[in-house]
Structure formats: C-alpha cells, structure tokens
N, C-alpha and C positions, 0 to 999 in steps of 0.2 A: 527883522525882515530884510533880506537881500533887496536892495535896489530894482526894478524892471529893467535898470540899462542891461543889468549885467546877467537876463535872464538867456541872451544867445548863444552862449557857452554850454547850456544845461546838453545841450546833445554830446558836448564834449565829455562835460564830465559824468553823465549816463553811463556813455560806453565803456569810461575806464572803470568803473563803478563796475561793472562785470566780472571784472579778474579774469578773462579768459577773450580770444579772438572772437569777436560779434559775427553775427552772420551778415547774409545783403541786407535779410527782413530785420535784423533786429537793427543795423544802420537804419532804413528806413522807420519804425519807429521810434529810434530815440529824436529823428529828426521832427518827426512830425509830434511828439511832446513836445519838442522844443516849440515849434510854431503855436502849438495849442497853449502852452502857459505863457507864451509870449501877448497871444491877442487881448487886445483889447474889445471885441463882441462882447454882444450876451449870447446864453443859451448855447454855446460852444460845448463840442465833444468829440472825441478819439474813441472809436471805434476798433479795438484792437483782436484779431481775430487769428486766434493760434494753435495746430494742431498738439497731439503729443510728443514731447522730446523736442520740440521745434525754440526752447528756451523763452519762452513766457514768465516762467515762472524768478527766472533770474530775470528776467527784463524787471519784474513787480518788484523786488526786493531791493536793485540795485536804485529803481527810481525812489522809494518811501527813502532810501537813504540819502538820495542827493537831496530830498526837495526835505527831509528833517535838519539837514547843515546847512541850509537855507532858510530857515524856519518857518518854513511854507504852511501852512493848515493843511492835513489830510485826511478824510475820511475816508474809512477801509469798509465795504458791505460786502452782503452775500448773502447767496438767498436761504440756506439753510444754517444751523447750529453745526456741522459739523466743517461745511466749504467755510464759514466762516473760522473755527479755530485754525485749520489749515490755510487760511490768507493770515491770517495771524504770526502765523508759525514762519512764513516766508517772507512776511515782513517786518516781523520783527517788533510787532505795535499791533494793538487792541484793535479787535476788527467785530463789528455786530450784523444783526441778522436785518435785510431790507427791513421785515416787518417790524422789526423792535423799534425801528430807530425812524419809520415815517411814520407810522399809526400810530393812534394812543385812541381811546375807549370811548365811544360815548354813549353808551349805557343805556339805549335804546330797546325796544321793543325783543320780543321774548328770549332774543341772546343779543349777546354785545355787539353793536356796528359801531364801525370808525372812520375817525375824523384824517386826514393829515394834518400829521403835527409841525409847528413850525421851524423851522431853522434859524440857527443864530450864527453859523458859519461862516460867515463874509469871507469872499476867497478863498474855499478850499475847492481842491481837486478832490471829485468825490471818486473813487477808484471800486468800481462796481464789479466783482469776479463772478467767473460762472454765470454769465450774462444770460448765455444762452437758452437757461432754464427760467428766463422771466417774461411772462405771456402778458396777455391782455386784460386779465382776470387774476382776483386775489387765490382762486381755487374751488371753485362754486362751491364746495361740499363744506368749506372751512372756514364760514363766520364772517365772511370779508364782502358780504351781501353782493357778488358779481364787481365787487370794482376791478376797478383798469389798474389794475398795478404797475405798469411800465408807464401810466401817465400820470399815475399819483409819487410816483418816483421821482420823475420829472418835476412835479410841480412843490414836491419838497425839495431837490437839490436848488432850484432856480428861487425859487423864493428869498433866498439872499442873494445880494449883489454881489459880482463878480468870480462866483461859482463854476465849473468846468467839471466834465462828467469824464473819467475813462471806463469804457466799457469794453471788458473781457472775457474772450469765449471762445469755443470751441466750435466751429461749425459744423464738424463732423458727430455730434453727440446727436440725443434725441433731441427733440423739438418740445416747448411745455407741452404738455398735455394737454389735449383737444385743440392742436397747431399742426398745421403740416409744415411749419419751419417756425424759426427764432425770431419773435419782433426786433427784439432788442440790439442785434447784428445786423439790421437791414439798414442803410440811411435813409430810404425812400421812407418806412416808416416813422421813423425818428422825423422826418421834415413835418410829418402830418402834427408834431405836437410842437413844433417852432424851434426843434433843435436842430442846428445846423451842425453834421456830423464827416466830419475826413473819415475814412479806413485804411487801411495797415495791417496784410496776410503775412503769417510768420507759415511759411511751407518747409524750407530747409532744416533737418534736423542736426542738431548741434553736434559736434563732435562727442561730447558727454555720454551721447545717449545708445553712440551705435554700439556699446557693448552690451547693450539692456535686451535681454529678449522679448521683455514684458513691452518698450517701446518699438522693438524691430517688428513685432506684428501687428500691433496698434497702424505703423505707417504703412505697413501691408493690407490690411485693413480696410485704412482710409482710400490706398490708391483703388481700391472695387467698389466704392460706394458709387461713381458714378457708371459701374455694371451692369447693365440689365439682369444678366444674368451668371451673377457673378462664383467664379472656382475660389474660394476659399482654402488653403492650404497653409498650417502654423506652421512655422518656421521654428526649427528644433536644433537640439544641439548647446541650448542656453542654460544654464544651471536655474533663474529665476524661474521659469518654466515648465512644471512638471504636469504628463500626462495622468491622470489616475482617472479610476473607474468603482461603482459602486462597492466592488470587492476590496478595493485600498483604502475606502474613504475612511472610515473609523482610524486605521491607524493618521491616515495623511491631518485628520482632524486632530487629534489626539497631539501629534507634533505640531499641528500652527498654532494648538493655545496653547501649548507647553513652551513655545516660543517668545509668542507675541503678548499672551495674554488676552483674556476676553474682551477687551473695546477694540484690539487693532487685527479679528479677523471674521469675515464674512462671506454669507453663500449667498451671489446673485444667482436667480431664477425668472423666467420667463410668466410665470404667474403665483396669484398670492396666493391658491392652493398647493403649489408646487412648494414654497416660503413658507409654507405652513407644517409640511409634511419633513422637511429639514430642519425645522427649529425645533419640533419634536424630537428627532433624532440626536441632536447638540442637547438638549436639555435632559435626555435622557442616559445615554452614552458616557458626554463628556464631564457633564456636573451632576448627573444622579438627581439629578430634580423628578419628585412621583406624584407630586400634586398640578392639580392645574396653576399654580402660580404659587411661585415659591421666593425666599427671602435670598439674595444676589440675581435673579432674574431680568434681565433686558429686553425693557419694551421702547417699541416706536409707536409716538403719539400723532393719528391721521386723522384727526380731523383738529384746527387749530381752535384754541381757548384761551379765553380772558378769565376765567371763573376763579380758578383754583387759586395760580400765585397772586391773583389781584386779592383774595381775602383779608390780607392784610394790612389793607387802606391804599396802596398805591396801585393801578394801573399794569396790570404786566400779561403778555403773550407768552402763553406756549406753544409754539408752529408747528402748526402741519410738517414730521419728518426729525423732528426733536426725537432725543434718548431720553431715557429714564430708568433708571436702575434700582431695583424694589429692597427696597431698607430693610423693612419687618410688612409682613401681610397680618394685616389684622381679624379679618373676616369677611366670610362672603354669605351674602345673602340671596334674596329673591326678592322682587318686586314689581308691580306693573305687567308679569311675563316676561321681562327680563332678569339675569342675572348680573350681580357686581361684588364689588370686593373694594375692600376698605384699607390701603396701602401706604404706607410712606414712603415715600421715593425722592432718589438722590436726583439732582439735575441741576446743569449746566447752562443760566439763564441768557449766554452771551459774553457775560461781566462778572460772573461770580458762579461757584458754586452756591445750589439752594438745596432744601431740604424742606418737602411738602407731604401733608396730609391732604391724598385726595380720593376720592373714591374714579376707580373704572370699571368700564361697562366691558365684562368678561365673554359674551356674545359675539364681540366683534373679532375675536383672538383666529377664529378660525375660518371668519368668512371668507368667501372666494372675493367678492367684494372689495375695492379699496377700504369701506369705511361702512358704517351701518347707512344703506339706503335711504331716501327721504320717506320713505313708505312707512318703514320702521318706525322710523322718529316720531313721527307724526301720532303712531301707534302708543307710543310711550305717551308721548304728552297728553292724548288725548285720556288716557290711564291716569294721569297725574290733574288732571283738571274734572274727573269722573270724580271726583274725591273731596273737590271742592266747591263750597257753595256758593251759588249763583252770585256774581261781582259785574262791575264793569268791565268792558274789553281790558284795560291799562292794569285793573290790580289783577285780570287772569294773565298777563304777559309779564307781570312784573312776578306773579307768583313763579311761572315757569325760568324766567331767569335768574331767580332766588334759590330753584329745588337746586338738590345734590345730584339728583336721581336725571334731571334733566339735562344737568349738566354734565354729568360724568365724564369723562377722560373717555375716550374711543384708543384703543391699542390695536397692536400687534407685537408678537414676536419681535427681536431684532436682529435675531441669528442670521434671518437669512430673508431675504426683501427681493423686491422687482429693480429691475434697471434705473426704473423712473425714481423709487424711493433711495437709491444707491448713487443717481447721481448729485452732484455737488462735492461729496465724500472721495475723500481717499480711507485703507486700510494697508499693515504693512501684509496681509498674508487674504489673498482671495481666491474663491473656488467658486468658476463658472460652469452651470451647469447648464447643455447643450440644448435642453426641450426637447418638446416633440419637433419634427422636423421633416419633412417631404424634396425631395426635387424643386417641387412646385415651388416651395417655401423659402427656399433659398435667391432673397433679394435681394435687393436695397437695404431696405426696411431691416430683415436680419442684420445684414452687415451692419449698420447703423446700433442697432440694439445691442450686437456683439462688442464691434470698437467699445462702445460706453463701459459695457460691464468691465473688459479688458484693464481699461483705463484707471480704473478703483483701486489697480492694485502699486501700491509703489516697491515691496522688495519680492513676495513670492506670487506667481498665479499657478494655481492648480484649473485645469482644463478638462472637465468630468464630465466622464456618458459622451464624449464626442467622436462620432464613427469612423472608422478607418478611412473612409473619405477626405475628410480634414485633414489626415496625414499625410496624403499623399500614398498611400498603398493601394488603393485599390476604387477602380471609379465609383463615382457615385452612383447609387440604386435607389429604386423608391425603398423604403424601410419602415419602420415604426420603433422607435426607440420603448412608446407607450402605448398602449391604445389610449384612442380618442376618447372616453372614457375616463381614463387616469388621468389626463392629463386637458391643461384646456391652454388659450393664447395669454398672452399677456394682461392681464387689468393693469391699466396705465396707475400709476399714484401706487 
C-alpha cells in the first residue's frame, strides 16, 4: 500500500497514465480523484459525468492502472452482465454486476427476497459504470420486492471503513425506467443518503474520436437534447456509418454477422413488438432457425431470478438483461395455460462461464410487454396452488417458490431489444431502427432515446427506415413510416 503522503501526485501520474494530451475536463477529473482518494471523510464520492468520445473511458483505465501500482483495493460494478464485461475490458480487471455483488438471497416468501450483503473491502474505491441507469428501485417486475437500489448500493459500499464511491455516466442517455432523470448523477440526491458527492462534466471531445462518425453524431445528438424542438440531421460521409433501408437489411445483416459474429451485433427498436418482429427475421434469414426455439439461440433474461443457478446449493442471480445462449432444447410442454421448454443454456455469471438446466416460460417470447404482467403471474400460480391440497399460507408460498413452473426463466429474443434493454452494452455492428415517427414526435425525449441507441455501437451503425428528413434532403412532413396499428411507442425494459 502506497503511503497517503504520497497520494497528491495521483493527478500527476493519471494524466500521464493517458498516453495522449488530456483535455480541460479530463484535468479536472484527475484532480478531483486526487482530492477524493486523498480525504480523509466518510461516505465520500466523485461523481463523474461524461458524454460520448469525451475520453471517459480512457480516464477509467488509465485510473484502475494507477491506483493497481499502488496497490489500492478496487472494485469494478455495473449494472448489467454485459456494461459489466465491457468495464472489464477497459480496465483491465474483473468487474461484476451491482446485483451480484450487493444482494445475496433470503429465501423468503413465494420468490426470493434479498438482503444486502456485507462488505469486507476496507478502502476501496468502488468505481460504479453506467451509473446513469441506477434508479430508486431494484426493478419492480424482477424479484427485488421494490428496494431502493441506489441506497442499498450505498449502504453496501459504506458499510466498510474508509470506502469511496466513483460514479460514472452519461447524462445524456435515458433515465432508469419509471425516472424522468438519473438519481445516481444528482449530488442533491446522493446528500439524502449521507453521501457527500464533488462532480466533474467531461463535455470536450477528444481528439481520438473526431474521426468517428458513430461519435460525430452522438455529439450532435447531444447538442439538441436541450431542443424543444429539435432538427435532427446525421452527419454523413463517415465509412462507420451506413445508411440502409428495409430493401438492404438482409444483405447489411448477413455482412455484420459474417463480420462480427452473433454476440457483437444488434437491432435497437423502439418497442418490444417491434424486437420481436426483427428477431424473427435474424433467426430466420441469418441462422435458418424454424422452430420456435432452437439449439444456438439468444435469449434475454427480463425478469431477474435466484431459482435456477442457486439449485446448486449456493445463492446466485440471473439479472434482469443477462444473455443466455440455448445449448440443446429439450422439450416443450404445456401447463397451467401456459407454455414452456426445457433448455440448457450457456451463460456468463459475471465470474465464469456456467451451463444450466432451466426451464422458460415460452409465452413471454413475443409479448409486447417487457416481461409477463402481474395479472399473468398471479394466473399461473394460482393454477399451480389449484392442484394443491389445502396447507398453511408458508408451505403454499414455499411450494410456489420450489415449482419449476413458477419459477421459469421469463425471455425474449436477443437479436434485437428496446433502448432501455440495450443500454449499459456496447456491440461492434448496430442497426438503429427509426419507428414510427411524427413531427409532433420529434423531441427531446426522441433525441434522448436516439443518442442511446447510437451509442451501443462501437465500430459499425447502420441507420434503418430513417426518412429523408434526417438527411438533410428534404423538409420534414408529417409521415407514417407504419401505421399506428403496426407499430406501437417504446415499452421501457
């Protein structure tokens, strides 16, 4: 452990940690790291809030390096399995998922509720990515019975002594779901839980990035978010970039998995019927899949579970937003009125790859819905308790947290998801698809939902179904890409 004398210098040697000239903002945050591993408080935190191409990402790498030749403690989070390999990837060092690493099970009432788990970290810098996407709430729909996730965050980083939190995000992305902005980037909110919080705006984009088209419009992007009503024009001429339209997509598709392969490319849509109606198209097109679920298939798991990997005797989360990739399908059934299927699927727990036998609930595959509604559920269990003879309340909640049938895995598709389930992620090859879209329609709120998808992409974006408008040819008209009919607004999640 480096001495605290000799922790003033850390801004020094940050920046040359760079390799490349710093910008104003990235001087200002290596200083104010400095001040923040310097103090001696408790409950201290850097708030670090950085658009695209504005060198964030180099700021995170360059710091896990200074403060590992210092032998500093670090913990690497994020809110999803995939923002987490990619903090991983840029720092260089094992990075898990919020959920994994503050909750653990306690085995409660008709599905898992949890505890926070405790921390043994004395002194680390917890470096929290993708900040932006952490609300107030574990995700109502996903087993985390309404907690305060930004405070149960909290009250696991601080729970050891000498602990220090930096939190990283994007302000221009979306907000959690069911938020009109980001707690976790606010300091006024951060005050309400006793953390006292500096910020630190990276605005200037690095020299690195102005030959990126993918980034040149992101910061075009950004400068109309605060637009009432804002002219939207992509910036062309970029090889990363490419226009296409329903007529090109099969071949454009065809080239980005023949490129990247199927985990590094993706179709953001503006809803999950929309995601639903492209994953059909990828699974039929690109891999000849004719069943409703077939063996190399990519699902995303929406609604979170303790059931499946925990079979095993130890404790373990599958989050809300996880992949899983279908081993062998064993069979599918019927039961209750619903449908499922009996699967092995490959998945990446954070720490390891795993390999599980679980059954999912094949119904949720095409809902417009994030996840099967509570209506549903309720409809199931009370099918699965129909069947059972008269008990006490505890062994009918224990039976339902025991069923297979009750616990099933909730999917979808993964070819092609909503903004919301796409952020945290990067891919190297993404195809944004425009929605439906009005005059009227063209906000904030769009722009906002636009930047994010944009942002997913790190080497190709294809930019589909978006009307000459956008180019720059010719004004905007009222239009209908779809009727209203085909097409419906976003479902958040």
């Amino acid at each position: 452990m480096i001495p605290m004398t000799q922790l003033p210098a850390l801004g020094d040697r940050l920046l040359a940690a760079l390799g490349h000239v710093p910008t104003t903002g990235q001087e200002r945050a290596a200083r104010a790291l400095e001040r923040l591993m310097a103090t001696n408080k408790e409950r201290t935190a850097l708030v670090l809030k950085g658009y695209a191409g504005t060198g964030k990402t180099s700021l995170i790498g360059a710091l896990v390096k200074v403060l590992a030749s210092e032998r500093r403690p670090v913990v690497l989070l994020a809110p999803t399995g995939r923002a987490a390999r990619v903090l991983s990837a840029i720092a260089g060092k094992e990075a898990s998922t919020i959920h994994r690493r503050i909750y653990r099970s306690a085995g409660e009432e008709g599905h898992a509720t949890v505890r926070v788990a405790a921390n043994r970290d004395a002194g680390a810098l917890f470096i929290v990515d993708e900040a932006s996407m952490i609300g107030r709430h574990g995700g109502g729909d996903g087993g985390f019975g309404g907690r305060d996730l930004l405070g149960d965050l909290f009250e696991h980083i601080y729970a050891a002594p000498g602990t220090r939190a930096l939190l990283i995000g994007d302000p221009a992305q979306l907000p959690p779901v069911g938020s009109d902005h980001s707690p976790a980037l606010d300091p006024k909110e951060l005050a309400a839980f006793g953390v006292l919080a500096g910020v630190v705006e990276l605005t200037d984009v690095v020299r690195q990035a102005l030959d990126s088209g993918i980034l040149s419009n992101a910061t075009a992007l950004r400068g109309s978010l605060n637009v009432q009503k804002p002219k939207v024009i992509f910036q062309q001429g970029f090889p990363d970039v490419i226009r296409t339209d329903g007529y090109d997509l099969q071949d454009a598709l065809e080239t980005a998995y023949g490129q990247d392969g199927d985990e590094e490319v993706c179709v953001i849509c503006r809803s999950n019927k929309r995601a639903f109606a492209y994953s059909q198209q990828v699974r039929a097109r690109i891999h000849g899949f004719e069943e409703e679920l077939c063996s190399g298939d990519r699902l995303m798991v929406v609604r979170n579970d303790y059931f499946w990997a925990g079979r095993n005797g130890r404790v373990e989360l599958i989050a809300n937003g996880e992949q899983l990739r279908v081993s062998r399908v064993h069979g599918v059934e019927e039961r209750h009125g619903f449908r499922f299927a009996d699967i092995t699927a490959h998945w990446w727990n954070g720490q390891e790859e795993r390999e599980l036998d679980v059954k999912v609930m094949l119904d949720v595959l095409a809902l417009e819905s994030p996840a099967l509604p509570q209506e549903r559920l309720r409809r199931l269990r009370d099918g699965i308790l129909a069947g059972m003879q008269q008990g006490t309340k505890a062994a009918r909640l224990k039976a339902l947290r025991d069923d297979p049938y009750a616990q099933a895995l909730q999917v979808k598709y993964a070819y092609a998801v909503t903004a919301h389930k796409a952020q945290g992620g990067q891919w190297n090859t993404v195809f944004v698809d425009q929605g439906y879209i009005t005059e009227d329609m063209l906000d904030p709120e769009y722009v906002r939902w636009l930047y994010t998808a944009v942002t997913r992409a790190s080497r190709r974006l294809y930019l589909l179904n978006f009307h000459p408008r956008f180019w720059g040819e010719e004004p905007w008209i009222k239009h209908r890409t779809t009727s209203p009919a085909q097409e419906d607004e976003e479902s958040p999640g």
